[in-house]
C-alpha positions in Angstrom: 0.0 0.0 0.0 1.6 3.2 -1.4 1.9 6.0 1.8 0.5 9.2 2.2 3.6 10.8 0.9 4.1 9.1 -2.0 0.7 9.4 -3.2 1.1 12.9 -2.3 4.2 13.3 -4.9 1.9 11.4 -7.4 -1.0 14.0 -7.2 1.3 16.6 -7.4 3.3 15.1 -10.9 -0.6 14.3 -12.0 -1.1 18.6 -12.2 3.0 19.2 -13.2 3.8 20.9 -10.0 6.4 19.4 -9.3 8.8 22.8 -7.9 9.6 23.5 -5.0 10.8 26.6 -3.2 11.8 26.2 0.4 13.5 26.7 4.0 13.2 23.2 5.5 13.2 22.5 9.4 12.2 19.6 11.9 8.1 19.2 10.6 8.8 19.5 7.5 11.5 16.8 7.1 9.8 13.8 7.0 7.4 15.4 3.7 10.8 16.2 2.1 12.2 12.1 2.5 12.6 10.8 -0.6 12.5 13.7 -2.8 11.5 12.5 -6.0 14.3 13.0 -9.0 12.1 14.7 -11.3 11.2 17.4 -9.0 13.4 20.6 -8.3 14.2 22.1 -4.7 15.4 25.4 -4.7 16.8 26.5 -1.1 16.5 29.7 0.2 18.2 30.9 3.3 15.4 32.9 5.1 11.5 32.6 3.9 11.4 35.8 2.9 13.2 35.4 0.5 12.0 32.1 -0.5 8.3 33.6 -1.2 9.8 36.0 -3.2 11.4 33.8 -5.3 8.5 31.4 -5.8 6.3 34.9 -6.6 9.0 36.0 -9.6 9.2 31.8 -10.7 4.9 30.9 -10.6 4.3 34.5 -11.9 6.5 34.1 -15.3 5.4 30.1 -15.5 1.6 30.7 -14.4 1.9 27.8 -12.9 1.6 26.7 -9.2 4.5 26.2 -7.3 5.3 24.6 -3.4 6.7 26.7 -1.1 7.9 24.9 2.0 8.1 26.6 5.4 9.3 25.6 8.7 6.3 26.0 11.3 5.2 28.8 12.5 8.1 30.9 12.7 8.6 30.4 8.8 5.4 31.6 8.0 5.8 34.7 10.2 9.7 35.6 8.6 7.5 34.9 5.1 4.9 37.2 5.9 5.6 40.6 4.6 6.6 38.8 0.8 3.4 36.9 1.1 1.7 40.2 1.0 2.9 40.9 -2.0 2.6 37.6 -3.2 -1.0 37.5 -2.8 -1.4 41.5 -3.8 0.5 40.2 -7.3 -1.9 37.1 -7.7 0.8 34.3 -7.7 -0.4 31.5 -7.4 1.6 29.3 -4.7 1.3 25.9 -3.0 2.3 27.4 0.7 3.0 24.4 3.2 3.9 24.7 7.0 4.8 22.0 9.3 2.9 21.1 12.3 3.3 18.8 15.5 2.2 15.1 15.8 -1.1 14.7 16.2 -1.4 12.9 19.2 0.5 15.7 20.9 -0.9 18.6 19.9 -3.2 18.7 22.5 -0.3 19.5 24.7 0.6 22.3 22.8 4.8 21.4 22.8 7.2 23.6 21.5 6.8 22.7 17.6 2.9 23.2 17.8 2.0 25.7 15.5 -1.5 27.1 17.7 -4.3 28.2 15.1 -1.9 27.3 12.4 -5.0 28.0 9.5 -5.3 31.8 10.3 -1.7 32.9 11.0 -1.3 33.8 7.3 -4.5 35.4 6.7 -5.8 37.3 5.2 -3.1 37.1 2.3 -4.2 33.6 1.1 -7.3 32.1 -0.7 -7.6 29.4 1.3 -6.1 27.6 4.2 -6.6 24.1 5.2 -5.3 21.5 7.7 -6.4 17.9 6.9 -8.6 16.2 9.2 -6.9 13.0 8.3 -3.5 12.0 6.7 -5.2 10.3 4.3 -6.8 13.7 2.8 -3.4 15.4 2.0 -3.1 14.4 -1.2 -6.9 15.7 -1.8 -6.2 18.6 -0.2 -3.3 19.3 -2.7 -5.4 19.0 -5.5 -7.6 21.1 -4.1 -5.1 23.7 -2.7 -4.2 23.7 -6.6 -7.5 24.6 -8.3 -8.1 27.0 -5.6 -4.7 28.5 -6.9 -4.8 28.7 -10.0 -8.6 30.1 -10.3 -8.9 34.0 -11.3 -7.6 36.0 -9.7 -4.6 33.1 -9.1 -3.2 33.5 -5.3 -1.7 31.8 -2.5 -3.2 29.1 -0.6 -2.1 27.7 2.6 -1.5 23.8 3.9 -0.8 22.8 7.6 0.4 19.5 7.6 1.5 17.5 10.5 5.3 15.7 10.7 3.8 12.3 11.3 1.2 12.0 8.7 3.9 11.3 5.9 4.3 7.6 6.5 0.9 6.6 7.4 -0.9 4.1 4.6 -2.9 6.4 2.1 -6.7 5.0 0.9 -6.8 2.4 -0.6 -9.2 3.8 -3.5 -7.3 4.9 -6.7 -6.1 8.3 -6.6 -8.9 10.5 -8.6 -7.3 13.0 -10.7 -9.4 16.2 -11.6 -9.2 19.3 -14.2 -10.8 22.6 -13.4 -11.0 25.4 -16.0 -9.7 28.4 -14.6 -10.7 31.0 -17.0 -14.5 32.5 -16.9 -16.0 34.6 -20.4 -17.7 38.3 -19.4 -21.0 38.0 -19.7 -21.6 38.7 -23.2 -24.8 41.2 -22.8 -22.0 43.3 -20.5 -19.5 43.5 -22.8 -21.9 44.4 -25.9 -23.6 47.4 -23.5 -19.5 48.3 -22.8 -18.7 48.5 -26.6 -21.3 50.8 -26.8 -20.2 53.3 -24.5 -16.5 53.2 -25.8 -17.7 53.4 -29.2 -20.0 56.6 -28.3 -17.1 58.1 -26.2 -15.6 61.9 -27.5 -12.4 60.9 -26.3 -11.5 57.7 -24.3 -8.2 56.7 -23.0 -7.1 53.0 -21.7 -5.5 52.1 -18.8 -3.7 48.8 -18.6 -3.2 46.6 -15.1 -1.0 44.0 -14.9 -3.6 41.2 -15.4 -3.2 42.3 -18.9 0.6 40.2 -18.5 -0.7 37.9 -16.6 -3.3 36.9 -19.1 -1.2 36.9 -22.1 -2.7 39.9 -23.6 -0.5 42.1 -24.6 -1.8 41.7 -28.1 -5.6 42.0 -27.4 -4.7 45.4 -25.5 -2.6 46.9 -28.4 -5.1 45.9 -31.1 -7.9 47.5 -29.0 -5.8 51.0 -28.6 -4.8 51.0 -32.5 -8.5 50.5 -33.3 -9.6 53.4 -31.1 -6.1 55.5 -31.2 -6.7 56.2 -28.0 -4.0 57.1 -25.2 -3.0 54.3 -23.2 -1.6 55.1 -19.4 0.0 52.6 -16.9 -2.1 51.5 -14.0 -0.7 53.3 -10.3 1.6 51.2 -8.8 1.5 48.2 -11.3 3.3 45.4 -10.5 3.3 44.2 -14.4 4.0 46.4 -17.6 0.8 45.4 -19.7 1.6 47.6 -23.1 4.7 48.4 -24.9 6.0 51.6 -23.4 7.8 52.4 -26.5 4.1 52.7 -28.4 3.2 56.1 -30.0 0.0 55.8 -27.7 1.6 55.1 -24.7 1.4 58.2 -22.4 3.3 57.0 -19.3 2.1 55.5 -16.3 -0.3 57.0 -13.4 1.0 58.1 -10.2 -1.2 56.5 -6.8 -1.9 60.6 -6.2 -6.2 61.3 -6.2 -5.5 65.2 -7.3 -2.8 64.6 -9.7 -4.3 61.3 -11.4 -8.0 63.6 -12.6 -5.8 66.2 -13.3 -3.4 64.3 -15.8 -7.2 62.3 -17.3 -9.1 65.1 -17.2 -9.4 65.5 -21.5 -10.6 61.9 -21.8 -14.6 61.4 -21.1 -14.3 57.6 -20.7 -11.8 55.9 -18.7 -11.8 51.9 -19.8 -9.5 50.6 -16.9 -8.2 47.0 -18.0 -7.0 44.4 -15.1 -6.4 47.2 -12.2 -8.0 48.4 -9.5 -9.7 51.6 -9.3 -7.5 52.8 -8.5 -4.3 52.0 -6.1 -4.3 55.6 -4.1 -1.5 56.1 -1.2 -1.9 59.7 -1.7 -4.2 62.8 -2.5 -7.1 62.7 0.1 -10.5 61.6 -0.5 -11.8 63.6 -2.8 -13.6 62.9 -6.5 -11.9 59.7 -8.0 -13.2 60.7 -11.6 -12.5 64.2 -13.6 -15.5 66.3 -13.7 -17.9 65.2 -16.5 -15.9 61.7 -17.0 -17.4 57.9 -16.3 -15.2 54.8 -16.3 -15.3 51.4 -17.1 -13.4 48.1 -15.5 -12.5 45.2 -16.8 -11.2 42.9 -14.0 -11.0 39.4 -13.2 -11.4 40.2 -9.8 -14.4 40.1 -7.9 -13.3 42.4 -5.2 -11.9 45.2 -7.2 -15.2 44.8 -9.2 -16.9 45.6 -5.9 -15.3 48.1 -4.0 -14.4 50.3 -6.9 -15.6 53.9 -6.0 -16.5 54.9 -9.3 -17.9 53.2 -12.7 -19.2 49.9 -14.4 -17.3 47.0 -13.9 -17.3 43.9 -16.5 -16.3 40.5 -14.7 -14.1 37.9 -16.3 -11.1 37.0 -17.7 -9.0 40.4 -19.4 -7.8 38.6 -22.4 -11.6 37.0 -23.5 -12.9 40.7 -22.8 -10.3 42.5 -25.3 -10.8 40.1 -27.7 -14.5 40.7 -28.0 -14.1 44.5 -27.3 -11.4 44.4 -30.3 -14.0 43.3 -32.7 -16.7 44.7 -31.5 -15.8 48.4 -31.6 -15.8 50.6 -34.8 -12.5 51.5 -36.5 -12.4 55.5 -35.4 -11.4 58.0 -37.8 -9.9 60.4 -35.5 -6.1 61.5 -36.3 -3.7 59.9 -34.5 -2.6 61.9 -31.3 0.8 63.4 -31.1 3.6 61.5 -30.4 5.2 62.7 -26.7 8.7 64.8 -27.1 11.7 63.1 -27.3 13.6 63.5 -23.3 17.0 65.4 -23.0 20.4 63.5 -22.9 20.4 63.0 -19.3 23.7 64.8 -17.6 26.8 62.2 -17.5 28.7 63.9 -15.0 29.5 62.9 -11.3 27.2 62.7 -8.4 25.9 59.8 -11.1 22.3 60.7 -11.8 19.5 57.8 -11.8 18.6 59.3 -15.7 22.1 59.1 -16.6 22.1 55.1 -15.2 19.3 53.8 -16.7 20.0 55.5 -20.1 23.1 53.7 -20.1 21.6 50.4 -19.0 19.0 50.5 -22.0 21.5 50.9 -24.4 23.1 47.9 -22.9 20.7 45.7 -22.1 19.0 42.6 -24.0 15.6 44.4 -25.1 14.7 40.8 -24.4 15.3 40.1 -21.0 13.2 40.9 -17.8 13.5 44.1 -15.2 12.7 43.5 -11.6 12.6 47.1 -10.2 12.1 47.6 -6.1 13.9 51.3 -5.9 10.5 53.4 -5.4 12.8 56.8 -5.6 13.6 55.8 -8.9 11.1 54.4 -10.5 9.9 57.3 -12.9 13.4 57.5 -14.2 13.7 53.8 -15.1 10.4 54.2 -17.3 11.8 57.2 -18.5 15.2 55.8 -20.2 14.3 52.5 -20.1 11.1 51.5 -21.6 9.4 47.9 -21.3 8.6 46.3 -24.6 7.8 42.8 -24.0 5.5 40.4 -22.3 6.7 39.5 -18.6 9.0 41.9 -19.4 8.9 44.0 -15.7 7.8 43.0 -12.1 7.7 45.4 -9.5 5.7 45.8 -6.0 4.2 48.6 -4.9 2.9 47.2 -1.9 4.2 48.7 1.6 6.5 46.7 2.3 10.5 46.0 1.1 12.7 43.3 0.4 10.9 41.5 -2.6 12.9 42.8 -5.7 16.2 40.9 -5.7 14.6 37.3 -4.8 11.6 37.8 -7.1 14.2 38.6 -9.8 16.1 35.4 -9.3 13.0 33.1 -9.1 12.2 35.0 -12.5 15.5 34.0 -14.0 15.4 30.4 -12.7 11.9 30.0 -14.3 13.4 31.4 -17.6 17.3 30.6 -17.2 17.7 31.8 -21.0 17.0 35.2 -20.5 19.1 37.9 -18.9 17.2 39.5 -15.5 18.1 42.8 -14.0 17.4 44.0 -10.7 17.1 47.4 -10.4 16.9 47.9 -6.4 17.7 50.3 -3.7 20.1 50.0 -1.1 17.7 50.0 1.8 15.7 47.3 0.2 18.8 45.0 -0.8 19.2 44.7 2.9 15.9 42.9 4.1 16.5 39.5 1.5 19.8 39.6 0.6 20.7 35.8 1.4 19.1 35.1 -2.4 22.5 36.0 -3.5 23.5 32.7 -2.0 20.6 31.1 -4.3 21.4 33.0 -7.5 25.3 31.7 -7.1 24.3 28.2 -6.7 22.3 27.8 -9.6 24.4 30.7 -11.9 21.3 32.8 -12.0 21.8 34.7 -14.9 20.6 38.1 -12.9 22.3 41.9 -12.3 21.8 43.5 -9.7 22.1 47.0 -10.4 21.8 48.5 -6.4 21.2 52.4 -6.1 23.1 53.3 -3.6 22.0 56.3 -1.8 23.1 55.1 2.1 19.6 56.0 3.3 16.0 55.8 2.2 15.3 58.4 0.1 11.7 57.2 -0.7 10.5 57.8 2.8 12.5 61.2 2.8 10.7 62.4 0.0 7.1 60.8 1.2 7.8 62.9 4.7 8.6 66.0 2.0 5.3 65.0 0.6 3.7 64.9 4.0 4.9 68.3 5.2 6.6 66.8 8.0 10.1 67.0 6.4 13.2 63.9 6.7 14.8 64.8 9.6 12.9 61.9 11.2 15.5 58.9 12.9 16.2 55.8 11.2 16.1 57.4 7.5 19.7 56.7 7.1 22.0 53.2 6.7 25.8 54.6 6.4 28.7 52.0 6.6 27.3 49.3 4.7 29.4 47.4 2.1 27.7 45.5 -0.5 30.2 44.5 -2.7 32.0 42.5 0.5 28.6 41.0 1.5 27.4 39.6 -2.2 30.9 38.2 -2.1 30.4 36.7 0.9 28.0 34.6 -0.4 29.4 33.9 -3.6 28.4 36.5 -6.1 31.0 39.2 -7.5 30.6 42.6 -7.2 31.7 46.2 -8.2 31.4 49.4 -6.5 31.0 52.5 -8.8 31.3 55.7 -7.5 32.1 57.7 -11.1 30.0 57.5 -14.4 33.0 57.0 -16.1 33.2 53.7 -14.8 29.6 52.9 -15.4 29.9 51.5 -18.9 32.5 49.1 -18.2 30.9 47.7 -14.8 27.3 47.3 -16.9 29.2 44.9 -19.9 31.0 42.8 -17.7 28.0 42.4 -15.8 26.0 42.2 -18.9 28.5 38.8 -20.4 28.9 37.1 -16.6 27.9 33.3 -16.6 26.1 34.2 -13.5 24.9 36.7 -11.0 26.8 39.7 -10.6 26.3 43.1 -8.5 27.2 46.3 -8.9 26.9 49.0 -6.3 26.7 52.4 -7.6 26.4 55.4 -5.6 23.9 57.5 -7.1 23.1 61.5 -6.5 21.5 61.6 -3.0 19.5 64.6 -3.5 15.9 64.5 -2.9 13.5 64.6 -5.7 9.5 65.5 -5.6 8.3 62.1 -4.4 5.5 61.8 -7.0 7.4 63.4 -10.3 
């Protein structure tokens, strides 16, 4: 009679999840016995950065993976990367260790107490089996859960002794479970309408638009309307070629700014996003005076709590494809293209502009940008535009720490293409033990930091704010990057002169494997939201 491990392993081979993304420790060992040769383990020194990887690898793949962490105190170093896992609709097989059954009445020092709600309410679901024999079940259904729209985490407490216990003896039941669902037709037709009849609509594309392999679908919906297409707030996916002649830039998370900047377009037609990510500008009017909006989402809860317009439920790509042939051609000119930007200044302090100018030159126009330096972010848009599917992943959700792991777990998932992390110095700090995973596998990844000794992002949100930066704890002088990557077996370069830029960027550029580079940018202050 086949155990409940190994029938667990065979449900998971059944669905092709068979990766793994872990921190191991004394519950989970037993689950982890006999590791079967076709599946992949990928160790990560601290669960943060372990999430983080599995968030870049599942969200490139679109498939599930298993994250594995050790009890309780796993799940709470995970929880800050789960976050943003679950706010970038990954979908992710978590596990978490508990004590043997017949002592957990006892509560010993392994028990994980209320082990379902310790990660919530960043997961879909969370489950611990009733019975050993249910694991395997529970997998399966941990995975359709998963993978349904909007695809998320899920969450599996499973105890150290169930592992070796005789599974049923009833076949194991394999099932399939579409994941897409069709807008409801009569919604869509009504929506064509009303983007047809608009004086002057504009788009704005969400990072479901990536996630749903749309890219197309959203750039044969703009051509046929020639209408200006804006970046979602805060996206954490590019969802339209940045380099189009109808691509206007993307929207800043500011209430005041965002209807100023709209406020010529009648009809906003917001495509996978919320409506709309605000961290700034009060609470006043959402829309421009005289202006209605309409979302397309595959999210039931940003359907509901938008504050403003119509919302059309179902999967993004389905929707553009019917809203692509439905509208009328228009015969309205085709809008001015924007100005072309300055030559950014090459001179020392090196300037972000200056950096990321450089870098597109460089780079593969291929490859994949991870960005977590919020200061900067503007500026890598600027020089660097994102032309490509899964092109850019970026978070924009509170918390640090996410940028260089989700970066390698996107290069492991696609180990043909070059990855660069574009992060800040402050955030490099909280995960940087996925250096040690990027050298062990030769992640092709570079990690461009911004080096600024400080965090300039919350210096110029308390500028916003009116309280000033003189605030403690905004600075982090005497760290040394270079010496730390090397510590855990990636090479580094410290750049302190633009003239040394070039050369640091191409060596970096032909490496084998991971390489950093430290380069100490300008440390003025800029407007937080320009």
């Amino acid at each position: 009679m086949p155990t409940v491990r190994q029938r667990t392993y065979d449900m998971l081979r059944a669905h092709g999840v068979t990766t793994f993304f872990g921190n191991p420790g004394f519950t989970e060992l037993p689950f982890l016995t006999d590791f079967p040769a076709d599946f992949t383990y990928y160790l990560g020194l601290q669960e943060a950065a372990v999430v983080s990887m599995a968030d870049g690898y599942a969200g490139v793949t679109g498939m599930p993976v298993v994250v594995n962490l050790h009890n309780a105190p796993g799940v709470g170093n995970a929880m800050g990367n789960l976050k943003t896992a679950f706010h970038n609709k990954t979908p992710l097989i978590i596990t978490c260790g508990q004590q043997r059954r017949d002592m957990c009445l006892y509560e010993p020092g392994f028990y994980n107490r209320d082990a379902r709600d310790l990660p919530k309410p960043y997961v879909k679901w969370s489950y611990e089996p009733q019975r050993a024999q249910d694991i395997p079940a529970a997998f399966q259904r941990a995975i359709h859960i998963a993978c349904q729209e909007p695809q998320g985490p899920v969450f599996l407490v499973l105890p150290v002794d169930d592992w070796e216990r005789e599974a049923d003896p009833l076949p194991l039941v394999i099932r399939r479970v579409s994941t897409r669902v069709a807008p409801d037709p009569q919604a869509l037709a009504s929506a064509a309408g009303r983007i047809a009849a608009a004086r002057n609509p504009c788009l704005i594309a969400g990072a479901a638009i990536d996630r749903a392999g749309a890219w197309d679908e959203m750039v044969a919906l703009a051509e046929k309307l020639r209408a200006a297409v804006y970046g979602a707030p805060a996206a954490s996916r590019a969802a339209f070629p940045e380099n189009h002649r109808l691509f206007r830039g993307a929207l800043v998370f500011d209430r005041e700014l965002l209807r100023h900047w709209l406020e010529d377009h009648d009809l906003l037609v917001v495509v996978g996003a919320a409506v709309f990510d605000f961290d700034m500008g009060g609470m006043g009017p959402v829309l421009p005076e005289d202006s209605d909006l309409l979302l397309f989402t595959d999210d039931p809860e940003e359907a509901a709590r938008a504050p403003a317009g119509d919302a059309v439920l179902g999967n993004v790509k389905l929707a553009l494809t019917t809203l692509a042939q439905a509208v009328p051609e228009t015969t309205a000119t085709w809008p001015q293209t924007t100005p072309n930007m300055p030559t950014p200044a090459t001179g020392d302090p090196i300037q972000p502009h200056a950096l990321f100018a450089l870098l597109e030159e460089l780079r593969p126009k291929d490859g994949a940008v991870v960005l977590e330096a919020s200061s900067h972010a503007s500026a890598m848009h600027m020089r660097m535009p994102i032309t490509v599917p899964q092109g850019f992943f970026y978070a924009g959700v509170g918390g640090i720490g996410n940028g260089l792991p989700t970066a390698v777990g996107v290069q492991l998932a696609q180990p043909d293409r070059r990855v660069i992390c574009a992060t800040g110095d402050g955030a490099m700090l909280y995960t940087l033990q996925a250096l040690w995973t990027a050298a062990q596998h030769q992640a092709r990844i570079v990690v461009v930091v911004l080096d600024n000794a400080g965090y300039a992002v919350l210096k110029e949100s308390g500028d916003y704010l009116g309280v000033g930066h003189d605030q403690p704890g905004l600075d982090t002088p005497g760290v040394d990057l270079v010496k730390l990557a090397e510590g855990f077996g990636v090479p580094g370069i410290r750049v302190e002169q633009y003239a040394g830029l070039r050369s640091a960027f191409e060596q970096a550029l032909a490496a084998d494997g991971p390489m950093l580079l430290s380069v100490r940018v300008d440390p003025t202050l800029r407007p937080l939201l320009s």
